[in-house]
N, C-alpha and C positions, 0 to 999 in steps of 0.2 A: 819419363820412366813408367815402366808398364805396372801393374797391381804386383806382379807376382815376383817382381824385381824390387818392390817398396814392401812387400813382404820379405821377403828376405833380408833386407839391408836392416829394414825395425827390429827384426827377431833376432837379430845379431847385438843387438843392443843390450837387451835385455836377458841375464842367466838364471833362472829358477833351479831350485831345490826342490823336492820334500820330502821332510821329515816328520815320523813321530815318537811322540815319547810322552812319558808319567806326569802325572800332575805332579806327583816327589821330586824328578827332576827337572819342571819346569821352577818350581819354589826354590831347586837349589841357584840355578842357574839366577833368577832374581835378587835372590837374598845375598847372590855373590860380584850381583852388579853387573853380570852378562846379559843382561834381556830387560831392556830400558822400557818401560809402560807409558814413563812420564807422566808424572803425578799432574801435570799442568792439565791435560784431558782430560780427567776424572770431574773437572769444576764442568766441562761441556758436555760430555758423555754420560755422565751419573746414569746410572738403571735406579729406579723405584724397587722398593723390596720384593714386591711382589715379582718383577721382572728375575731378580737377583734370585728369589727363591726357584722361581721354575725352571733355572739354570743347572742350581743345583741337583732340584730333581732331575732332569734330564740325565746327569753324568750318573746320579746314582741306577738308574733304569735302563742303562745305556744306550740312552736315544742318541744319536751321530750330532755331533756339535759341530757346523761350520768352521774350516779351515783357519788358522789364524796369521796370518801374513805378517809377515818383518823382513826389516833388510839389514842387511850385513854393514854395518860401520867400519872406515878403514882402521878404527882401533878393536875390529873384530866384537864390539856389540851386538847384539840385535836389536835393533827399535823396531820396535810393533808400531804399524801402519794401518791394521787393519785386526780387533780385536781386542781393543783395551779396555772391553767394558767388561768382556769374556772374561779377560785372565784377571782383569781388578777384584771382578764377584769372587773367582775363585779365591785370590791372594786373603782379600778382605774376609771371607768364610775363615778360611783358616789362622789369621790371625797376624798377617805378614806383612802386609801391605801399608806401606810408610804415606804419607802425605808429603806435603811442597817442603815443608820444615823438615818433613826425615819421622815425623812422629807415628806413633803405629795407629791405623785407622781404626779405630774400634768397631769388633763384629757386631750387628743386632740378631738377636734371633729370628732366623728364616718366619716364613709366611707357610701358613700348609698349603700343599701341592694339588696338581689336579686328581693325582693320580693317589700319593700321601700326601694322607692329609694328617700323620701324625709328624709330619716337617712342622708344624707349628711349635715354634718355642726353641726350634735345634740350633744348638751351637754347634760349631765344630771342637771346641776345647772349651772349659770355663775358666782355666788357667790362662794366664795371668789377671784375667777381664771381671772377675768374682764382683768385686764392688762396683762395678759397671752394668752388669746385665740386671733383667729382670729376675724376681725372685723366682719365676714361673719360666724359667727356661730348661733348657737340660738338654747335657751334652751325649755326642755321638761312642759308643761303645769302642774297645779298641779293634775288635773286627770290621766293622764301619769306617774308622776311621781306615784302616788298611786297605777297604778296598776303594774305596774314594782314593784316596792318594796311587793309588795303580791305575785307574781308567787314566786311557791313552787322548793324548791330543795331536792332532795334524798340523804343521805347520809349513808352509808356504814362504821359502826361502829367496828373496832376491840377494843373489850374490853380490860382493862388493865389485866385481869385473863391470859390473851393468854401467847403462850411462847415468852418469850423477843426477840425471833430473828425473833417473826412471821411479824411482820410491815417491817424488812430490804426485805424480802424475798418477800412480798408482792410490796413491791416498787418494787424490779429488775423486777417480772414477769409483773406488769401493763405495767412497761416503754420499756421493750423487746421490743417493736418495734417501738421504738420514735425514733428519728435520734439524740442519743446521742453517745457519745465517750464514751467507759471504765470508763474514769477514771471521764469522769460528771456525768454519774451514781453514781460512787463510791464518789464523792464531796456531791450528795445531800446525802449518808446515813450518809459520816461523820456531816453531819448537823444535820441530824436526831439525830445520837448517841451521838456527844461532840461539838458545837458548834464555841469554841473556838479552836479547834484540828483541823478545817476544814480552819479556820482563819491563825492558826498556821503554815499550811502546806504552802497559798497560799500567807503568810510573806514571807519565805523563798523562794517560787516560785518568788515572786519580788526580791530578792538580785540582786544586780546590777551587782556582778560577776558572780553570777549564769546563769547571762541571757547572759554576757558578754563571756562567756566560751561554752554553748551550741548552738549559734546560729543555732537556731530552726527556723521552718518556719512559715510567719502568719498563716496558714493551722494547724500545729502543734499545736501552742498561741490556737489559736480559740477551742482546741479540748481539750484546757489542759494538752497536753502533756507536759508542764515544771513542774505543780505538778504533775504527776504520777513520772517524775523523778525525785522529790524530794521522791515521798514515794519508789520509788525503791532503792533508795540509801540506804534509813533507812533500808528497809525491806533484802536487803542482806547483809548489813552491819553487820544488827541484828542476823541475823539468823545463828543457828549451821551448821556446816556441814553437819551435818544428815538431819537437815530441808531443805536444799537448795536440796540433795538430792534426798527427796523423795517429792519434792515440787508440782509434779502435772501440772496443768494449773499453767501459770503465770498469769494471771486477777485474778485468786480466790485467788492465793497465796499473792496478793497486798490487797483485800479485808481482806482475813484473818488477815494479818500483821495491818493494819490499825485498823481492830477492837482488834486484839492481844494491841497491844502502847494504845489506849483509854482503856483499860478494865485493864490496868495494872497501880497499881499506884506505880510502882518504876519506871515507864518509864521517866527518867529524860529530859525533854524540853530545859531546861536551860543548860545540856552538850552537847545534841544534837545538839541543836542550834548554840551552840560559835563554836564547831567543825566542823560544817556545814561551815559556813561562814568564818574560817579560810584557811578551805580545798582550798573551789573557790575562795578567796580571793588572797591565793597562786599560784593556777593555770593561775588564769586570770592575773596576776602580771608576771609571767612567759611564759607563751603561747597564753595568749590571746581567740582569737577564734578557733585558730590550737590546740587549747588541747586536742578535740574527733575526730582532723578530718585524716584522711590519710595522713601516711607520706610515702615516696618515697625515698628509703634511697640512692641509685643512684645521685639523683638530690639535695638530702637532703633541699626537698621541703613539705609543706604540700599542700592538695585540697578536693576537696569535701566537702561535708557536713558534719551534726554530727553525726557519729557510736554509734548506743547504744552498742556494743559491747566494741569498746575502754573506752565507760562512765563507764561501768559497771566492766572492768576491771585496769583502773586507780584509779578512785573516789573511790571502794571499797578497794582496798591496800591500799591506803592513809590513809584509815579513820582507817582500822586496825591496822597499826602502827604509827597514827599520833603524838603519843608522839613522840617519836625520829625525825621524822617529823618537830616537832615546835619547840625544844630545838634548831634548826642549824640557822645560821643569816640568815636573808631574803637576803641577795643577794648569800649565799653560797644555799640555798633553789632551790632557782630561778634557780643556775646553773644545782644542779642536775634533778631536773625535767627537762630541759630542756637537759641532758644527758639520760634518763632513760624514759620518755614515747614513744622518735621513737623506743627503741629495742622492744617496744611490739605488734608492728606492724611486726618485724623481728622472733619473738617468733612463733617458728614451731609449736606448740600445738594453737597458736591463729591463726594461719592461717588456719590450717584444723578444726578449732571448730566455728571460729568466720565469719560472712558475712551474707546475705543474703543465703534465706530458711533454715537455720537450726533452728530448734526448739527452743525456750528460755528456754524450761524447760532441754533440754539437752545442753545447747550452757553457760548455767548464773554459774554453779558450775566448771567450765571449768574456765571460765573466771576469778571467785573470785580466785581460784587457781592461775592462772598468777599474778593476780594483788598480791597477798600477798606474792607472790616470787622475783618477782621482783621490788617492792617496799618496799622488809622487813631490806635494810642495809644500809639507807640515805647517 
């Protein structure tokens, strides 16, 4: 197929709009439940006040504010794809803007501007928020308030006609060069796509042994790496042999997996789930924080941190023969795991496969190997 024949056939895929309109009737359009922000973003996207405040200078001086992209839901929503830190500042300025619970985000008094510098201390209203702000704040006059709510925004419509994966695709290439982690990327599409799957994941990312067994670093928390290793567990867990395979990148291959579980509806939650939590439940009961970390069989000591290698080679044997697994008394459990995960550290195929710089797409089917060998006879 020639370029300009692969041009065509893409741009067919894909139907944009645009439109604009009031910041008045963007708040109504929110407040009415047509124009979904998703509160869930706001905990990755946050602007710093100062950020927040030079925004709102901007509208009030009418500097041109970048476009803000949504796409059209088949219940005729808009989800915003691209601007939810835009329209959050604004909502939040004005006084609108709900949280995950539904609760209203309380405004702070803006930062002074580059431009004004009497924004310091401005609200947009002091109503309802009186016992919340500072004593030194002070709010916007109603002519202010008038013309703020009248400057125009642009928005960037993907019709719901487009192809269903155009708005995922569209998120990854806006946000390319935001200072996001993998897998918060990968957080807001599961928002986009299931809601509740995004909720789902970062249940299990709270499990008390889960957290108790990886001891990850704040660095790591902040990046989200305990739910990508919850969706890596699922995702090799899940995955044939042939899939792991010929798996590719590992980011895409977690993307895929995740959209693979939401798109599938025998993807059971509910066995997932108890398995999940039984798995770390047992390991944390057993090893504790030494689960993933380096053992030293010399000294018959653990150290170090957490290896995604030993996680990916334990956690996945486990969960592949976790019947046999959970049939054996928890203290008889407990002993053999704590018999059976220093040899994997000893296992000559994990030492030449496993460590730092070797590839994950070469280094994960290795490893599932190990782990279902020598986790397969409790």
């Amino acid at each position: 197929m020639s370029l300009q024949e692969e041009i065509e056939q893409r741009a067919q895929e894909i139907h944009t709009d645009a439109y604009s309109m009031s910041i008045n009737e963007a708040v109504a359009m929110y407040t009415e439940g047509d124009l979904d922000v998703h509160p869930e973003f706001q905990r990755i996207f946050r602007w710093t006040l100062e950020q927040q405040s030079k925004l709102i200078e901007s509208i009030f001086l009418g500097i041109p504010i970048p476009p803000i992209f949504v796409a059209t839901r088949k219940d005729g929503v808009w989800d915003v794809v691209d601007g939810v830190q835009r329209l959050s500042t604004i909502f939040r300025f004005m006084g609108v803007l709900t949280d995950e619970s539904g609760a209203i985000d309380i405004p702070a008094p803006l930062k002074a501007g580059e431009y004004l510098d009497a924004l310091q201390g401005t609200v947009y209203s002091a109503e309802p928020f009186d016992d919340a702000l500072p004593a030194n704040s002070f709010e916007l006059d109603d002519a202010q308030r008038r013309l703020f709510k009248r400057a125009r925004l642009d928005f960037q419509i993907v019709q719901k006609e487009s192809d269903e994966q155009a708005k995922y695709d569209l998120f990854q290439r806006l946000n390319s060069g935001t200072r996001l982690s993998e897998q918060e990327a990968r957080n807001c599409l599961a928002v986009m796509l299931d809601a509740t799957f995004s909720r789902w994941i970062d249940s299990l990312a709270a499990d008390e042994h889960f957290s108790n067994v990886m001891n990850i670093s704040d660095r790591q928390h902040d990046e989200a790496y305990d739910a990508e290793s919850v969706l890596r567990f699922l995702a090799i867990t899940e995955a044939s042999g042939e899939e792991r395979q010929r798996m590719g990148d590992v980011g895409e291959f977690l993307t895929q997996s995740l959209r693979k579980f939401i798109a599938d509806p025998d993807f059971d939650r509910s066995f997932q789930e108890a398995r999940f939590r039984e798995i770390f439940a047992a390991l944390d009961d057993a090893l504790g924080s030494d689960a993933f970390r380096r053992h030293d069989p010399q000294r018959d000591r653990y150290s170090g941190r957490f290896s995604v290698s030993a996680f990916e080679t334990v956690a996945s044997g486990l969960a592949r023969h976790w019947d046999g697994w959970r049939a054996l008394d928890a203290t008889e459990r407990s002993h053999e795991l704590q018999r059976l995960v220093p040899t994997v550290w000893q296992d000559p195929t994990f030492i030449q496969r496993a460590g730092g710089g070797k590839a994950a797409e070469r280094r994960i089917p290795w490893m599932v190997e190990i782990g279902e060998r020598i986790f397969s006879r409790p």
